[in-house]
C-alpha positions in Angstrom: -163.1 44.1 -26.8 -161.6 42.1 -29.6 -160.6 38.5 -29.1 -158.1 36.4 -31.9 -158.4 33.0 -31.2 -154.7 31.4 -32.5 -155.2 28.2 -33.8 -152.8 25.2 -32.9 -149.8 24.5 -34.9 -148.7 21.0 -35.3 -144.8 20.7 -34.1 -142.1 20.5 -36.6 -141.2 16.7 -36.9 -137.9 16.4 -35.7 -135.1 16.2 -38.4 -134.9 12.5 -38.6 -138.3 11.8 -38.6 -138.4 13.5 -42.1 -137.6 11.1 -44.5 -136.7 13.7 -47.0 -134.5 15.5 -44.7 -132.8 12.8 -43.2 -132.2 11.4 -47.4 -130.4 14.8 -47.6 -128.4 14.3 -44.6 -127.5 10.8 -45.6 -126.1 12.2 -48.9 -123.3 13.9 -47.3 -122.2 10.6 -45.8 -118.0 9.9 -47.6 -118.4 8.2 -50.6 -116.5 5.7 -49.4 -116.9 1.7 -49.8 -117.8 1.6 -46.1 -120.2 4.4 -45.7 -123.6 3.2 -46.6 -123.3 -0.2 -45.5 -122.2 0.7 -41.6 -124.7 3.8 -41.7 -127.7 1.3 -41.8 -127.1 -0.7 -39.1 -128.3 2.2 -37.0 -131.6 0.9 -37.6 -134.3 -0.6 -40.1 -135.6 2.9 -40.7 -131.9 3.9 -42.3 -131.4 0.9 -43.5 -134.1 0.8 -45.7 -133.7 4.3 -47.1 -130.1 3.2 -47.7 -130.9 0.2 -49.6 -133.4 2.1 -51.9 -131.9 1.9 -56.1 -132.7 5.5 -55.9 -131.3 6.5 -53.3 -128.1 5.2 -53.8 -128.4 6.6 -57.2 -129.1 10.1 -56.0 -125.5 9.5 -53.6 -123.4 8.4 -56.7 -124.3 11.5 -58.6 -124.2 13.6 -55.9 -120.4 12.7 -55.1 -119.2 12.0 -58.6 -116.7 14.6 -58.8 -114.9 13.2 -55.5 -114.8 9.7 -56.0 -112.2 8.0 -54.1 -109.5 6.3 -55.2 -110.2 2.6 -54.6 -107.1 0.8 -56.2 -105.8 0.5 -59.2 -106.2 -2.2 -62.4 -102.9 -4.0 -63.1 -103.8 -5.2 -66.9 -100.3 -6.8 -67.5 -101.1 -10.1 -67.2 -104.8 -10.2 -67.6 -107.2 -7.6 -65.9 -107.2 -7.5 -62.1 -107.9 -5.5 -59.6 -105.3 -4.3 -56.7 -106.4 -2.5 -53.7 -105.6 1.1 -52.4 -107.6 1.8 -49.3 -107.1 0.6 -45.8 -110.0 -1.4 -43.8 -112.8 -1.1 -43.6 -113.3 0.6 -47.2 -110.4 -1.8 -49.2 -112.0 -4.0 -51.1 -110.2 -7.7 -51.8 -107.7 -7.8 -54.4 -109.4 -9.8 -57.6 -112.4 -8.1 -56.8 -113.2 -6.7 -60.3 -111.6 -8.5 -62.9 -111.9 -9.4 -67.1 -110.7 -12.1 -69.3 -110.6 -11.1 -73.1 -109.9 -13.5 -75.4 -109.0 -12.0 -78.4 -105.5 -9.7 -77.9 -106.2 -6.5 -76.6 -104.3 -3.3 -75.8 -106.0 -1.0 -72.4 -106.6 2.2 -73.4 -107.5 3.9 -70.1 -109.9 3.9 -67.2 -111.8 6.7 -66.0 -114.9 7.1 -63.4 -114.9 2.9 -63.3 -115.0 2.8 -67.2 -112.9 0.9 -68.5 -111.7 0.8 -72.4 -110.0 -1.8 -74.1 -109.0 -1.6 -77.9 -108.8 -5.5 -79.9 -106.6 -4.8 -83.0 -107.6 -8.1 -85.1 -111.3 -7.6 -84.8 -111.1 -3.6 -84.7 -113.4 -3.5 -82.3 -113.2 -1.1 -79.1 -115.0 -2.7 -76.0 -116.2 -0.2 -72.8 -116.5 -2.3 -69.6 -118.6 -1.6 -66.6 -117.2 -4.2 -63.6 -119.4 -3.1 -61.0 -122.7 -3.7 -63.4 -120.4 -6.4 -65.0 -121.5 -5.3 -68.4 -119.7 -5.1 -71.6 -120.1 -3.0 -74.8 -118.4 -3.9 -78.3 -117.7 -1.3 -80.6 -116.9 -1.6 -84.4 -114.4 0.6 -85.1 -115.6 4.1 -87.1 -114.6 3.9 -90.9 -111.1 6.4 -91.4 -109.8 4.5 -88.0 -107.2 1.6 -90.0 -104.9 0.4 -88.0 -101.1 0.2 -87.7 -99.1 0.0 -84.6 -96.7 3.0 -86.1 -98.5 4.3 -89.1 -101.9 4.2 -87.4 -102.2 3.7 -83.8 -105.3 3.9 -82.2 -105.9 5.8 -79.0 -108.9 7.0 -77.0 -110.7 7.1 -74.0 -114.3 7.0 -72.2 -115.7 9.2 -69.9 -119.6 9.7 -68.5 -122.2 11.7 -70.5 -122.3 15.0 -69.1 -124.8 15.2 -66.0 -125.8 11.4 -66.7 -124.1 8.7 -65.1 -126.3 5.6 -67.6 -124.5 6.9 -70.3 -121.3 7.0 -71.7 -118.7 8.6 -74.1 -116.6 6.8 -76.5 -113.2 9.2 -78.2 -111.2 7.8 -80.4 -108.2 9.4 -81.7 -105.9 8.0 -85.1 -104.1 9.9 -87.9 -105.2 9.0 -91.8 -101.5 8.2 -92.7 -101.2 10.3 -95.3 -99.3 13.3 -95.5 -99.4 16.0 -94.3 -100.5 13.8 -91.7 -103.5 14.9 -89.7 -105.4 13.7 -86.6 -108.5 12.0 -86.4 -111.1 12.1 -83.9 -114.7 10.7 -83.8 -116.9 9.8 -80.7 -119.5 7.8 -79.6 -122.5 8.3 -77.8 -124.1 5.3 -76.0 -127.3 7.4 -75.6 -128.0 7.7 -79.7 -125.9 4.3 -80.5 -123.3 6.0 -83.4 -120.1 7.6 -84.2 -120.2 11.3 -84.8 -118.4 13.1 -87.5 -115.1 12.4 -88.5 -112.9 15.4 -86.7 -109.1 16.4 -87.8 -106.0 18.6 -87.4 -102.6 18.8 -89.0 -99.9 16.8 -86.9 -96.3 18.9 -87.0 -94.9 14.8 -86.2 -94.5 12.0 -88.4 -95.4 9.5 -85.4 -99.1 9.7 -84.0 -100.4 9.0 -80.5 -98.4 6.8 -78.0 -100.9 3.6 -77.8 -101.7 2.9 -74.4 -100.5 6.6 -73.3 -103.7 7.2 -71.5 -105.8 10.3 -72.1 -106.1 13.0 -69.0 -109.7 15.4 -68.9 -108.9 19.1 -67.6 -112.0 21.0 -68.0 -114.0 20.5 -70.8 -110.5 18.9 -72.9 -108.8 15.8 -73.1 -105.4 15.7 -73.9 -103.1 13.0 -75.0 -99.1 12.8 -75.4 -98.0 13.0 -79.3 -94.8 11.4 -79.8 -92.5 13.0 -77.5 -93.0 16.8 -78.3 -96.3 17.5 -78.6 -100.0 17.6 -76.6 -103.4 16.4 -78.9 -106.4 18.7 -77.4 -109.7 17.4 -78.1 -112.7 19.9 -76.8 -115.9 18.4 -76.0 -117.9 21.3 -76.0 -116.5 22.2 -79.6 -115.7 19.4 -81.0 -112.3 20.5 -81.7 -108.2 19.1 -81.9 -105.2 21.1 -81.8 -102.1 20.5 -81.0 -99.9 21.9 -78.3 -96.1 21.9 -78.5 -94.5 21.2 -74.6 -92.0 23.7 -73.4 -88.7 24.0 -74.9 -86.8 23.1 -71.7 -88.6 19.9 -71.8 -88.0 19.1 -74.9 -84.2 19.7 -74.5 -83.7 17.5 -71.0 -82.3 14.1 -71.5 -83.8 10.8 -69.7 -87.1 12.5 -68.8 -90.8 10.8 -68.4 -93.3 13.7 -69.5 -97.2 12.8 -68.4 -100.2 15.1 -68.8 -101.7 15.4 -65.3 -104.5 18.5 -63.9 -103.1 21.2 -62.1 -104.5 23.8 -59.8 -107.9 25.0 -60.7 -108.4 21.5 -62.7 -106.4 22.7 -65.7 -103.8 20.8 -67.8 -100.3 20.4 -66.7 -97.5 18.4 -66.6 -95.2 16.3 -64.2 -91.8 15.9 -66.1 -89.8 13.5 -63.9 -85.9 13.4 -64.7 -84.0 11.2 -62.3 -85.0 12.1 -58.8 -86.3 15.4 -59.8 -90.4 16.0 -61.0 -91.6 19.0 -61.7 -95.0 20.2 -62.0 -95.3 22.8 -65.3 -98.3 25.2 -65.8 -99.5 26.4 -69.1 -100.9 30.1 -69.4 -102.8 31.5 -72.1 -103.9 34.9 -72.4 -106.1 37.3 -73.9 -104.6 37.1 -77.1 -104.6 32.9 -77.3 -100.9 32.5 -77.2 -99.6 30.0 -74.9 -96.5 30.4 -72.5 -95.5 27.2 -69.1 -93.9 27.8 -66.3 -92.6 25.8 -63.7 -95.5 25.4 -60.8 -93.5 23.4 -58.5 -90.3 20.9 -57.6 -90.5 17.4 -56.2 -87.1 16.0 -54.6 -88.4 12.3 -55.0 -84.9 11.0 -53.2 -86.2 13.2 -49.9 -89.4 11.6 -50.3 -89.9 8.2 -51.7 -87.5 5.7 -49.6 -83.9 5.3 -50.6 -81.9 2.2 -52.1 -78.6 1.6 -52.0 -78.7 1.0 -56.2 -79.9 4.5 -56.4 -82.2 3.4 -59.0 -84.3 6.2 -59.9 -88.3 6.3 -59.8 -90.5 5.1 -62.5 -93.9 6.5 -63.2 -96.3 4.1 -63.8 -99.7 6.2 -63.6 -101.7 8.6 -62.6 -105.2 9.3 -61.1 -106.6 12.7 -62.1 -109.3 13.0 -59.7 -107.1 12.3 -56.6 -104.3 14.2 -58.2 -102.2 11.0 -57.2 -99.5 9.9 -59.2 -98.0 5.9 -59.0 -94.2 5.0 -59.0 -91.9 2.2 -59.0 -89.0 1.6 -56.8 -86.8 -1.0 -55.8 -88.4 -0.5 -52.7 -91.9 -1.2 -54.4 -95.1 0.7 -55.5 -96.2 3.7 -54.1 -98.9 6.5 -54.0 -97.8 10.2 -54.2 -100.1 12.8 -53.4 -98.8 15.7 -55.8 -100.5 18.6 -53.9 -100.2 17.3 -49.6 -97.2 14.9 -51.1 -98.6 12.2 -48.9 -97.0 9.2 -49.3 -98.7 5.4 -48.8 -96.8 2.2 -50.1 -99.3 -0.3 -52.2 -99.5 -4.1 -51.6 -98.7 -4.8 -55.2 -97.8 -8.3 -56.6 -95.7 -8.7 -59.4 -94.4 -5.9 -61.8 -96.7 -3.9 -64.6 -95.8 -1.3 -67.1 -98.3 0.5 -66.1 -101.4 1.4 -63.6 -104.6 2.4 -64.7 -106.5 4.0 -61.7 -110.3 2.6 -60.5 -111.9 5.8 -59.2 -115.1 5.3 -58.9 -118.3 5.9 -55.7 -118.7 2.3 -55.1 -121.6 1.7 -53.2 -121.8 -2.7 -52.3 -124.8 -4.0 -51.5 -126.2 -3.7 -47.7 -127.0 -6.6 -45.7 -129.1 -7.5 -43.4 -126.6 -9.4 -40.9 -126.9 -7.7 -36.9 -123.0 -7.8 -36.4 -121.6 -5.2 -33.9 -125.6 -3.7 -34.7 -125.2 -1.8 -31.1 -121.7 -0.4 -31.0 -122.1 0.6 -34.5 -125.5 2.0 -33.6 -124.5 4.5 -30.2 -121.2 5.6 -32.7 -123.4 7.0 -35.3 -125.9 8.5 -33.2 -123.7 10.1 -31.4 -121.9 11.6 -34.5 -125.1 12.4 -35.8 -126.7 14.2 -32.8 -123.3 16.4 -33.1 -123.9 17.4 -36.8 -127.4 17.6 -36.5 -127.0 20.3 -33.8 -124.4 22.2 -36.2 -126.9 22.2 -38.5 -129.9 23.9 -37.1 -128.1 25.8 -34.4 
């Protein structure tokens, strides 16, 4: 008779006992302001793994393509930030702010970047307010500047898959003719401009300065003039240029702004009055490009009335919450353009225009002991809940 002996197993630790696993968990946590700083008053075990540089590393690359929407920059009259979300994730207004001395023109914000353009120096300078760094940029040789022969535009976005780096594109025309397009772009990784990049412009003007860029896919995509869409590709270093619809370009007393559409593409939100519409563009298999009208937003059905019937501004947009801004007499307020939620902002004072701070913000965790227990039986009561979900 034949005997197996079965040799004890250790038990499984449970899920949060596993460092590793319960990092994984904590991952998924919103990337809102709020998150990570309420989650480690559970207790010193979380709070710790919560407060590690790595960590919070690992959560801001892991929810970079949702970040929220925390407010917006009002650079009209100096560089300040205004506030977008409701307590306990709004942050104070004046939270992130910048004096420049020289005279500067904003050139856009994107992912918490921020870039500035300083015509009498020619410099370009990329701002970081939650590290509170700066970079100054002499501009690339070919980039002279004019505000109507040779306006400079561009924008900054991460490094692909690396969140310590950063792009710089700059776009300009050589003012010659037949006027072309210039791009060039830095890379803060290698420290220099790449090579000079150009197309033919079918316009005599160049660029709108200040017209911020919008990135669809792999592309940005600026407004020329009035008529026409500059495409740079970032996987081929590439610009061409895109004429908008011809019923756009007939309509009288209409804003045009590049924005992303379904499936991330590029589209447009041509407001007119109390009308916007949201226009697609199509290519197919043989390159040639057709738009069609995606969608029609009554803005007078939506956005509170006023007896001076004084229609909508647009005053920005936010491409990774699909959210555009507009003016009323009524005030400032936040359109979602797919839900069409609707939230009024507690602006001050009147700007041309808002550049949008979206951006996983994750403030530093203290060790206070505040509302420690309520806080403490709310999250592990939430968590027992998802944990159970998850191994069930």
């Amino acid at each position: 008779m034949t005997t197996t002996s079965f040799l004890p197993r250790s038990a499984a630790a449970p899920p949060l006992d596993d460092d590793d696993l319960l990092s994984e968990i904590l991952l998924r946590l919103p990337p809102q302001p709020s998150s990570l700083p309420r989650a480690s008053l559970v207790c010193r075990r979380w709070r710790s793994l919560l407060s590690d540089p790595a960590f919070r590393r690992r959560f801001r690359i892991h929810h970079r393509r949702s970040p929220p929407l925390l407010g917006f920059i009002d650079a009209n009259q100096g560089i300040t930030f205004q506030p977008a979300l409701d307590a306990p994730d709004r942050l104070p207004r004046g939270h992130f702010s910048l004096n420049l001395d020289d005279r500067y023109m904003t050139l856009g914000w994107r992912h918490g970047l921020a870039l500035f353009f300083l015509p009498i120096p020619l410099q370009v300078v990329v701002w970081d307010p939650v590290a509170g760094v700066q970079h100054r940029l002499a501009v690339p040789p070919g980039f002279g500047f004019h505000p109507l022969e040779n306006p400079i535009n561009g924008t900054v976005l991460p490094a692909a898959g690396d969140i310590d780096h950063f792009q710089v594109v700059l776009v300009s025309s050589d003012g010659k003719q037949p006027r072309r397009a210039l791009a060039r772009v830095y890379s803060s990784e290698t420290g220099v401009w790449g090579d000079s990049i150009s197309c033919p412009v079918p316009l005599v003007s160049m660029v709108h300065i200040g017209e911020p860029a919008v990135l669809a896919g792999n592309c940005i995509y600026w407004l020329v003039s009035a008529s026409n869409i500059l495409e740079f590709d970032l996987e081929r270093q590439t610009l061409a240029v895109t004429l908008l619809p011809a019923q756009v370009l007939t309509s009288r007393n209409r804003h045009v702004s590049v924005i992303r559409v379904e499936g991330g593409e590029m589209g447009l939100l041509v407001v007119s009055g109390f009308i916007a519409q949201l226009w697609k563009r199509e290519t197919d298999s043989h390159g040639d490009v057709s738009w069609s009208i995606g969608r029609t937003i009554e803005l007078d059905k939506l956005l509170p009335r006023n007896s001076e019937k004084e229609p909508p501004n647009m005053i920005g947009y936010a491409e990774e919450n699909n959210v555009a801004f507009f003016w009323t007499v009524g005030g400032v307020f936040m359109v979602h353009l797919e839900s069409l939620q609707l939230k009024k902002l507690p602006v001050t004072g009147i700007a041309y225009r808002y550049y949008p701070f979206e951006i996983v913000y994750t403030p530093g965790i203290g060790g206070g002991h505040e509302g420690v227990e309520v806080v403490r039986h709310l999250w592990w009561t939430r968590w027992r809940q998802y944990i159970r979900q998850l191994f069930s």
